[in-house]
C-alpha positions as CSV (number, residue, x, y, z in Angstrom):
1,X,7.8,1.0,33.2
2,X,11.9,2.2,33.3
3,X,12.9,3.8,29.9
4,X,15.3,1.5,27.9
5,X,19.1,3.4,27.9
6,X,20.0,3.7,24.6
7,X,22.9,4.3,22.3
8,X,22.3,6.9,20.0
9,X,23.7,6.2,16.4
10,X,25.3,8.6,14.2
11,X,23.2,9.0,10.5
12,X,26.1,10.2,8.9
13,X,29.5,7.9,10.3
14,X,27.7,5.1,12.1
15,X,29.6,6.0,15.0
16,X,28.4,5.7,18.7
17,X,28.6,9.0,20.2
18,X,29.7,8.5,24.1
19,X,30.0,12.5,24.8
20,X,32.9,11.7,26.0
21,X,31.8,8.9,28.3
22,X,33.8,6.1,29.0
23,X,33.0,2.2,27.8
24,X,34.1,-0.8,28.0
25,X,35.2,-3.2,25.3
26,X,31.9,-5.3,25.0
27,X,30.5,-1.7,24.4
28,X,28.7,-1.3,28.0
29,X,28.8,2.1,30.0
30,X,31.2,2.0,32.0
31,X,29.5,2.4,35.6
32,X,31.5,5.2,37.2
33,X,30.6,7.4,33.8
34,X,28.1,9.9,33.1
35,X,24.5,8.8,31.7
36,X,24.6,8.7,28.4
37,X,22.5,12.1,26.9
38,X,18.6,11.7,26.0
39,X,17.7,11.1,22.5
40,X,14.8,13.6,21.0
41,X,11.6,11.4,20.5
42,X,11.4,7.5,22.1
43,X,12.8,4.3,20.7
44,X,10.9,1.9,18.6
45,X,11.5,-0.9,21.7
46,X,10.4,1.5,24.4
47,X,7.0,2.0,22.7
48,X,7.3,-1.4,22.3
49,X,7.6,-2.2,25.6
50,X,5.0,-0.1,27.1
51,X,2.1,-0.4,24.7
52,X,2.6,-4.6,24.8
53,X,3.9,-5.3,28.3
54,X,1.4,-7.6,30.3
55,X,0.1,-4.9,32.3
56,X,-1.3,-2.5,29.4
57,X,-2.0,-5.4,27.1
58,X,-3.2,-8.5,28.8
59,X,-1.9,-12.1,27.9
60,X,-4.4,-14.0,25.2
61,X,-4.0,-16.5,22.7
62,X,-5.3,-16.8,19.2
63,X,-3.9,-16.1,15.9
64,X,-0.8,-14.0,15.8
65,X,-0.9,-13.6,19.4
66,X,2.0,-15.1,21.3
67,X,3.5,-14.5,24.5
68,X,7.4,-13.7,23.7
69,X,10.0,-14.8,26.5
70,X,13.0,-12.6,25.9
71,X,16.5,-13.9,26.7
72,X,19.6,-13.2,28.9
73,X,20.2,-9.5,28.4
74,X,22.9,-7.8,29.4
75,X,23.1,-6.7,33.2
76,X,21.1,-3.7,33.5
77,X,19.0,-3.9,30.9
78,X,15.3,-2.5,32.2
79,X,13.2,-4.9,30.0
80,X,10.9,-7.0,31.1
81,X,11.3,-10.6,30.3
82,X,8.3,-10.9,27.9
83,X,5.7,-9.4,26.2
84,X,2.5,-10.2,24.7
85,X,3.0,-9.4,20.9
86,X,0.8,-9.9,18.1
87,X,1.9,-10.2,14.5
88,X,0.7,-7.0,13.3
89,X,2.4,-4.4,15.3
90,X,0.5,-0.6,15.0
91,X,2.9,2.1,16.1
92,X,1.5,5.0,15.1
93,X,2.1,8.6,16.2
94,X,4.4,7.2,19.1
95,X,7.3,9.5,18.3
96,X,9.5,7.4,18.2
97,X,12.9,8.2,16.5
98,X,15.7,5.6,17.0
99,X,15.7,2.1,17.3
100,X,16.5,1.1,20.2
101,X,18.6,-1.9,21.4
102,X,18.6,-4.0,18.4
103,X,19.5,-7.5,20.3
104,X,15.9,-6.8,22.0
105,X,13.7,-6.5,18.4
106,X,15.1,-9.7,17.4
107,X,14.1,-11.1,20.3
108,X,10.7,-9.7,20.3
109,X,10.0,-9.4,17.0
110,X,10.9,-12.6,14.6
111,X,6.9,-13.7,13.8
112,X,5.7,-9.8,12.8
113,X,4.4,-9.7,9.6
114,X,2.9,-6.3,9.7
115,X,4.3,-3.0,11.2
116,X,3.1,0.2,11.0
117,X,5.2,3.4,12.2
118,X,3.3,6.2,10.3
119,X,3.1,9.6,11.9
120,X,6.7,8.9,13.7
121,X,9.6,10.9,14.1
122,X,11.8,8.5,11.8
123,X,14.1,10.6,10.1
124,X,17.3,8.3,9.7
125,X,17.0,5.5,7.5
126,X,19.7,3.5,9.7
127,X,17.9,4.2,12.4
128,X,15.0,2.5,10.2
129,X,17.2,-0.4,8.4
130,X,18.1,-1.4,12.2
131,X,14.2,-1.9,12.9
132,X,13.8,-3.4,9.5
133,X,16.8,-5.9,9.4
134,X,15.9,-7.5,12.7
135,X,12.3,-8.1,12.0
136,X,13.1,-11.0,9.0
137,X,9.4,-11.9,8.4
138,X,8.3,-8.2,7.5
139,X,5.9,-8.5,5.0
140,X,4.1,-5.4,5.4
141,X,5.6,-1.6,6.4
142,X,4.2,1.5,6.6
143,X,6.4,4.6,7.3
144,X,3.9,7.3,6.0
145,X,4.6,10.8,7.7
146,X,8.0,10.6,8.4
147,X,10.4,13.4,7.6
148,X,12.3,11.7,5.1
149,X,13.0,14.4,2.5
150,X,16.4,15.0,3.3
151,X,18.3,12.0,4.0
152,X,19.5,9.5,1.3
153,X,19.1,5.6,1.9
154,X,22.8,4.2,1.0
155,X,22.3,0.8,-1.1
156,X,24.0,-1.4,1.5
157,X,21.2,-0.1,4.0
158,X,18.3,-0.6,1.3
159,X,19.4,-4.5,1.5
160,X,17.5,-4.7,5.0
161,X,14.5,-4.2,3.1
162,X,14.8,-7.7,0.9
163,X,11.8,-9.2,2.2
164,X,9.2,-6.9,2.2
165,X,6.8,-7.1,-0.3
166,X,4.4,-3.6,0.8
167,X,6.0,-0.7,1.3
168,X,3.9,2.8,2.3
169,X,6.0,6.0,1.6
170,X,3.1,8.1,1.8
171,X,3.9,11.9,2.6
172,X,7.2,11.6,3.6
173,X,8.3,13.5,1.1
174,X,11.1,10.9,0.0
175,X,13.0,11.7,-2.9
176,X,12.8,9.2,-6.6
177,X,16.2,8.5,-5.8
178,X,15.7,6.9,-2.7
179,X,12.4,5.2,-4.3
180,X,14.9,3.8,-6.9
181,X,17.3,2.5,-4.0
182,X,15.2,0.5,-2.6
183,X,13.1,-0.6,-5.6
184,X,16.9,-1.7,-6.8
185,X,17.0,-3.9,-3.6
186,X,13.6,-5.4,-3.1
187,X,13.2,-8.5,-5.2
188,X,9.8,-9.2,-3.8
189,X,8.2,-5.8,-3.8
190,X,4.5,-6.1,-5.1
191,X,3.3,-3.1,-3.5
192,X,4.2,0.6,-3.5
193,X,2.4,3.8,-2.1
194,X,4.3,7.0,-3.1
195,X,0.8,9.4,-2.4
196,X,1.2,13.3,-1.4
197,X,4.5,13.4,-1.8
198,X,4.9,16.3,-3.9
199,X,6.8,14.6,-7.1
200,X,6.9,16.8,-10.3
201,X,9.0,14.7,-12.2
202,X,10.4,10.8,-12.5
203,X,14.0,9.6,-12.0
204,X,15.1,7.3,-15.4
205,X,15.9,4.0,-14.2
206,X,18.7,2.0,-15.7
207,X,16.8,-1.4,-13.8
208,X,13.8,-2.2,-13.7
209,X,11.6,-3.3,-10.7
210,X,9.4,-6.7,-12.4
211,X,8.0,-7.9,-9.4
212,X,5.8,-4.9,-8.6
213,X,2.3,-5.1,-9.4
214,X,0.4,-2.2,-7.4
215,X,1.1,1.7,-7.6
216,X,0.1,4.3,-5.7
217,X,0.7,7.7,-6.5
218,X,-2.0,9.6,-5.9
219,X,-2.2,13.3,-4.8
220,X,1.0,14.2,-7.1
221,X,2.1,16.9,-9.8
222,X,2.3,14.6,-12.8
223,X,1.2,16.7,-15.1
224,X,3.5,16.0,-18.0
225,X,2.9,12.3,-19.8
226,X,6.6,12.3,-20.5
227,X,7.4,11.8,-17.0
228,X,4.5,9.2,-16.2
229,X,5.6,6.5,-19.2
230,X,8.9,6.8,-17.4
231,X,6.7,4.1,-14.4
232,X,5.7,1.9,-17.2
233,X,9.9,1.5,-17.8
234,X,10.5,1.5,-14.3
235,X,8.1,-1.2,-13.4
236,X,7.0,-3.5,-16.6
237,X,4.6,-6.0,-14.7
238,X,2.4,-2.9,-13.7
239,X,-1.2,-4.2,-13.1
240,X,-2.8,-1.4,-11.1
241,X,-1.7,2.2,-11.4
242,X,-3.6,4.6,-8.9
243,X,-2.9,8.1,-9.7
244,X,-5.6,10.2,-9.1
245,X,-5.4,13.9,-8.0
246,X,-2.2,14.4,-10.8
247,X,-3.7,17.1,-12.9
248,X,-2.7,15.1,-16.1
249,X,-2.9,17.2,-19.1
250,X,-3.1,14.4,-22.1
251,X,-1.8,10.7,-23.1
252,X,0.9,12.2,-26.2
253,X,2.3,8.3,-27.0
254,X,1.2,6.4,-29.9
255,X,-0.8,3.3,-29.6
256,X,2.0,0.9,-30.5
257,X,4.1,2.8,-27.5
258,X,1.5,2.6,-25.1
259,X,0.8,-0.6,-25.5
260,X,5.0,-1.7,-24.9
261,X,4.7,0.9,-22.1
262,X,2.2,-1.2,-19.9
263,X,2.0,-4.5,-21.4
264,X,0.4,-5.8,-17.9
265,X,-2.0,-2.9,-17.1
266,X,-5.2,-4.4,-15.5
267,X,-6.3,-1.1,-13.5
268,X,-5.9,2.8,-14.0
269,X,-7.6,5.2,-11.8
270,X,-7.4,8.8,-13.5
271,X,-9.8,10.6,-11.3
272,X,-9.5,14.6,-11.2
273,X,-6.8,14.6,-13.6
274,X,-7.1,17.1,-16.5
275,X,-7.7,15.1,-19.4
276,X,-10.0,17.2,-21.9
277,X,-10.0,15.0,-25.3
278,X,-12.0,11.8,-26.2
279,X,-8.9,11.2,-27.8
280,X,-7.3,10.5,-25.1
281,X,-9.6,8.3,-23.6
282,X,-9.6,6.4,-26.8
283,X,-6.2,5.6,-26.5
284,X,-6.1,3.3,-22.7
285,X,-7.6,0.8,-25.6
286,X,-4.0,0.4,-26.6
287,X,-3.3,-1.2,-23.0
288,X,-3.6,-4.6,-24.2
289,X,-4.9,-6.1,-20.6
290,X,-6.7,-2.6,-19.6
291,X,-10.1,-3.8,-17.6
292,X,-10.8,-1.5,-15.0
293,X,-10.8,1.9,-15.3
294,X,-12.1,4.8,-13.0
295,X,-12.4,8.3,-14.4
296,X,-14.2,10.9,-12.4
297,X,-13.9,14.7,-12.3
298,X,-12.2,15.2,-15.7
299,X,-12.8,18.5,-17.5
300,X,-14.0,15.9,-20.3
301,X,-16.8,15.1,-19.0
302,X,-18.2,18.5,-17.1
303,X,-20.4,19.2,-19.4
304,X,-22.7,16.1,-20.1
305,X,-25.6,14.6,-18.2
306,X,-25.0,11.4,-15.4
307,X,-26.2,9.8,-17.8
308,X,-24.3,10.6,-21.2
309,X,-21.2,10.5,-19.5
310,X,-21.3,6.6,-18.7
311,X,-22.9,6.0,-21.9
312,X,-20.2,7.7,-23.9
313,X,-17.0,6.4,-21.5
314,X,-18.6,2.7,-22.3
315,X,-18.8,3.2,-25.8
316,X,-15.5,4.9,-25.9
317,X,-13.4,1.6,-24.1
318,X,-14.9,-1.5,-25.5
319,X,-12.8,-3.7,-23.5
320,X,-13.3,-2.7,-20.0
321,X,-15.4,-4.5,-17.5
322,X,-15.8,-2.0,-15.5
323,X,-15.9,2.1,-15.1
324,X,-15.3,3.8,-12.1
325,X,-16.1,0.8,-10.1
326,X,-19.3,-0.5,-11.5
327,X,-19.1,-3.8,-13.9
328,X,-20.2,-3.4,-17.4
329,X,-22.7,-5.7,-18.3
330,X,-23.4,-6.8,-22.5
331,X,-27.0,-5.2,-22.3
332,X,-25.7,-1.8,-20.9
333,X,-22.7,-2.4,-23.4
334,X,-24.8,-2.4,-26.5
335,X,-27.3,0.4,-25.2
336,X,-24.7,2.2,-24.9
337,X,-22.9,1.7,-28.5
338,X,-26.4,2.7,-29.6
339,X,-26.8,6.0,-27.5
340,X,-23.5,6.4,-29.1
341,X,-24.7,6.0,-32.4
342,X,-27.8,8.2,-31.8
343,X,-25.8,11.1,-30.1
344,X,-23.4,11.3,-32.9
345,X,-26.0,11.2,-35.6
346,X,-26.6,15.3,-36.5
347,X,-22.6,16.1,-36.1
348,X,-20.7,17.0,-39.2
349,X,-18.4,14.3,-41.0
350,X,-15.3,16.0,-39.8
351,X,-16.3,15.5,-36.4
352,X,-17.1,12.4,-36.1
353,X,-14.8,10.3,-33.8
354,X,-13.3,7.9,-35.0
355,X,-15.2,5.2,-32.4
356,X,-18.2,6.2,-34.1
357,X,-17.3,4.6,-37.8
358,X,-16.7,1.6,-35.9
359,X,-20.5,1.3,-34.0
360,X,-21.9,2.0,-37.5
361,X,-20.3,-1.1,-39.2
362,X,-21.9,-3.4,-35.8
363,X,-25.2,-1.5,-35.8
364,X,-25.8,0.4,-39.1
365,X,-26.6,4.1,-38.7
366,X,-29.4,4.4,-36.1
367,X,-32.6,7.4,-36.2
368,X,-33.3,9.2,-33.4
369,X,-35.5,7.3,-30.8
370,X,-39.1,8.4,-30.2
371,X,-39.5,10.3,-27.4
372,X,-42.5,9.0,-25.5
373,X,-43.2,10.5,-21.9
374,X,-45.5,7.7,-20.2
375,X,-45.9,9.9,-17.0
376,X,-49.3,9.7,-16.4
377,X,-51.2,12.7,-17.1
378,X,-51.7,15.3,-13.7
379,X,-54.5,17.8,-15.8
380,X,-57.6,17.3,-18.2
381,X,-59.3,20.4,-20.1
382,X,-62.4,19.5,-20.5
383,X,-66.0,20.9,-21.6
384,X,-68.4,21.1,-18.6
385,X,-72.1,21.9,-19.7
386,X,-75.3,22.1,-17.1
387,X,-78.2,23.2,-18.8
388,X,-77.7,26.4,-20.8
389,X,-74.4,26.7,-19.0
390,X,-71.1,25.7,-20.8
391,X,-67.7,26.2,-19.9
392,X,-64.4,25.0,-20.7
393,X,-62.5,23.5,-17.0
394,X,-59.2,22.7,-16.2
395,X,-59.3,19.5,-13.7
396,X,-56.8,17.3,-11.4
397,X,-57.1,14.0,-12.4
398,X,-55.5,12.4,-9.1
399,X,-58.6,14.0,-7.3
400,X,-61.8,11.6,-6.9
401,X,-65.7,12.0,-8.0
402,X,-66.5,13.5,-4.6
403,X,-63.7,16.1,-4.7
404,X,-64.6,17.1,-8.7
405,X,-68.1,17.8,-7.7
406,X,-67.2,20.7,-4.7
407,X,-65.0,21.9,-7.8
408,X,-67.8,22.1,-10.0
409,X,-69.8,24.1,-7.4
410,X,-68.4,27.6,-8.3
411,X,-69.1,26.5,-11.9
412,X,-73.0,25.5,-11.6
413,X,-73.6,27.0,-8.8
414,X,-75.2,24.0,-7.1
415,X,-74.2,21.8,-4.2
416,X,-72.6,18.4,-4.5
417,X,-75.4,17.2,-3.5
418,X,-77.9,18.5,-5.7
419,X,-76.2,17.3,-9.0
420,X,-75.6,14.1,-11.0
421,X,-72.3,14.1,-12.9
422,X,-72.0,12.1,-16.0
423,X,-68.6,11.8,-18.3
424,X,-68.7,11.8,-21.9
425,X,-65.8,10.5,-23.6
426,X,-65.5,12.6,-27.5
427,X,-63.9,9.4,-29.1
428,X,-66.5,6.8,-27.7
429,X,-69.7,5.6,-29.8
430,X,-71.4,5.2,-26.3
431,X,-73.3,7.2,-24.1
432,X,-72.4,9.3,-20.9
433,X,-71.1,7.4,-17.8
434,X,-72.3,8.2,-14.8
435,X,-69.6,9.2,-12.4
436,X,-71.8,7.4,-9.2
437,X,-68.4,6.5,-6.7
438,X,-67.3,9.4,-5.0
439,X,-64.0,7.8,-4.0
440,X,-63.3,6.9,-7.6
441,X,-60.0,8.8,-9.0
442,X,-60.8,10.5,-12.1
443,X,-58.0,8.9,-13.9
444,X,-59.3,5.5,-14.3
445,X,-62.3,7.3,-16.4
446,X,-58.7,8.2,-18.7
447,X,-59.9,11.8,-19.4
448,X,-58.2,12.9,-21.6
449,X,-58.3,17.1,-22.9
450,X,-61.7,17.7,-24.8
451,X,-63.6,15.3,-23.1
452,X,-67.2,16.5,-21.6
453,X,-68.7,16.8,-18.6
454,X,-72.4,16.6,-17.9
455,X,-74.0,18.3,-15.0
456,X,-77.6,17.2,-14.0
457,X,-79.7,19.2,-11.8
458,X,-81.2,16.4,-9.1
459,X,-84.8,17.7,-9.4
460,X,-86.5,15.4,-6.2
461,X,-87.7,12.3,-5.4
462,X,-88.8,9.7,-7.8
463,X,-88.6,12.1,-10.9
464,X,-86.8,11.1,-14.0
465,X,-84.1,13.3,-15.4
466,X,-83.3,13.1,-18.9
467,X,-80.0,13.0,-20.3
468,X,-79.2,14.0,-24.0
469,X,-75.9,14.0,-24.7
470,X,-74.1,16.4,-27.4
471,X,-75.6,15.6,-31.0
472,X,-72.1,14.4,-32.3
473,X,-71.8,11.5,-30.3
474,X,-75.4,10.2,-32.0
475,X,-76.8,8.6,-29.3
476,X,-79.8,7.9,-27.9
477,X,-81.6,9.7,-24.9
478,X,-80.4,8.2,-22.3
479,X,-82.8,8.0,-19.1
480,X,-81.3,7.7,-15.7
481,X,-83.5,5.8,-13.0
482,X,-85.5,7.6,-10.7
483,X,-84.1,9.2,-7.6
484,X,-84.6,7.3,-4.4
């Protein structure tokens, strides 16, 4: 496809520069002048062109899909008379620079919705306010990874950006002025991603911004709370605040502050910041509509078990529904008011939180819990005796009959075949058991350490063996039935 011919506009006088070319008046090249020069990077409508022309993206229908028929352009003009455009528009890492011929985005562009231009070479916000102020259904924009640190968005040119309700400023490095511009400008904003962009500090505002409801900020230097309650000014119907990766140090504002601060506050992710005090944990209670909150990789919580941590962060914020994304139910709620309880109990008055005084009113003061360990048991010592021959045997008890007896061979010194083994439980009023099924486990005979063993030469066929088992079980002889 033929490159568009541009006109390349001027970010600081908004004059067309002709290099001395000549034009006409209705602003065409005049035909016996020179080209006009090449731009550095592409146009947002020769992307356009090329990556939605019929050839490289074939005509379908279905939602957002339409085929666009372009009008009378002026005489010359290389563009195609339609394209195949969807509503969501994905221009990313296209280098593009300029705008292009803004008569042709109208045209093209009236039903986007969505448009994404991160990883561009957009570094002129007129260049951008052309794109944005001929696209009037732009609900959606994304102009992450641009190099927009060192241009200023005038207010007139902020007014293009009305209608947009999600704006993505990720690592562009814009500056909180700019941010304020346009927040100044955008009645309908409800969505604002400001991540990796290097901020140390926030810009006052002198007006708010009441319609936004989602901030990103992620990846940041907020260290200092003094600059972060400047957001809660700057944006009063707050309901999610996303600012993980900020290395911040402590929450210094009083619980009546806090609570005018972010009257809205549904949501606060806090993950990897550097909080180091329960305290301030304690205070997000004061956020009067706090929910949701996600707080991984603190310096807080190093030190504890999985386990402990949740237990203590639940106990900690008894209005939140859920903690770093999993939902709090009541029986994992009170468990965890009593873990509190219990894990507090041994520390000194004057270091009791302040949390804790509260679980002791609901729950009273709570002793330690039992420790029970119902693993079964892997090892028996037990007593083995064969004859004269007595000796104290450490056994598995996940092994069966047949494998016990080759252990026992060592022991008295006969094959497995040669003896008849018998258990003898110390605590039981009966006599021995015969241990007759060789693929029995020895743990369903629940051996337990100081139990006995009875070993039983077989002496041949049809002669009776008598058993007599140890004299403090009082038993009778028992006689076990003649070999076959």
């Amino acid at each position: 496809m033929e490159p568009l011919q541009e006109r390349t506009v001027s970010c600081d006088s908004g004059l067309v520069e002709r290099d001395n070319a000549e034009s006409d008046p209705d602003g065409n090249w005049d035909s016996g002048a020179m080209d006009p020069p090449e731009q550095e990077g592409r146009t947002f409508m020769q992307v356009l062109s090329e990556k939605y022309s019929p050839e490289n993206f074939p005509y379908r229908r279905g939602p957002g899909m339409g085929k666009v028929v372009v009008p009378t352009l002026p005489q010359g003009s290389p563009m195609k008379d339609r394209l195949n455009l969807p509503s969501v528009l994905v221009l990313s890492g296209c280098g593009i620079s300029h705008a292009g011929e803004e008569r042709e985005i109208a045209a093209f562009c009236t039903h986007v919705v969505e448009l994404d231009l991160s990883h561009n070479k957009l570094q002129d916000w007129h260049e951008i306010c052309k794109i944005v102020l001929n696209i009037p259904n732009l609900d959606f924009l994304n102009l992450s990874s641009n190099p927009l640190s060192e241009v200023v968005l005038e207010p007139s040119g902020a007014e293009a950006f009305a209608g947009v309700r999600r704006l993505v400023l990720n690592n562009t490095q814009v500056s909180w002025d700019t941010v304020l511009v346009l927040t100044r400008e955008m009645p309908e904003l409800e969505e604002l991603f400001l991540c990796l962009n290097g901020y140390t500090g926030v810009s006052a505002c002198t007006s708010p911004c009441h319609s936004l409801r989602l901030l990103h900020i992620t990846d940041n230097d907020l260290e200092d709370w003094t600059e972060v309650r400047k957001i809660g000014s700057m944006f009063p119907g707050l309901e999610t605040l996303v600012m993980a990766n900020c290395n911040l140090s402590c929450i210094q504002d009083s619980g009546d502050t806090l609570g005018r601060l972010f009257p809205n506050l549904r949501s606060i992710n806090l993950h990897n910041s550097g909080l180091s005090r329960w305290e301030d944990i304690e205070k997000l209670n004061h956020f009067p509509k706090l929910e949701d909150v996600r707080l991984l990789g603190i310096p807080l919580l190093q030190n504890y078990t999985n386990t402990e941590r949740r237990s203590l962060m639940v106990a900690h914020l008894p209005g939140v529904s859920s903690l770093n994304g999993s939902v709090v139910t009541y029986g994992e709620r009170e468990d965890s008011e009593r873990f509190f309880i219990r894990y507090h109990v041994d520390y000194p008055e004057d270091r009791l939180p302040y949390r804790y005084h509260c679980l002791v009113t609901k729950y009273g003061k709570l002793e330690p819990l039992a420790e029970i360990d119902l693993r079964p048991r892997c090892h028996a010592e037990v007593e083995v005796q064969c004859e004269d021959v007595v000796e104290q045997v450490s056994i598995r008890l996940d092994q069966t009959v047949a494998e016990l007896k080759k252990q026992l061979r060592t022991v008295v010194q006969l094959s497995a075949s040669q003896m008849r083994l018998y258990y003898i439980d110390k605590d039981s009023v009966f006599g021995p058991e015969e241990m007759k099924y060789h693929t029995r486990a020895l743990h369903s005979y629940s051996i337990q350490d100081g139990d006995q063993l009875l070993v039983v030469p077989k002496t041949g066929r049809g002669t009776a063996t008598t058993v007599k088992p140890p004299s403090n079980l009082n038993s009778q002889t028992v006689t076990p039935p003649l070999l076959k």
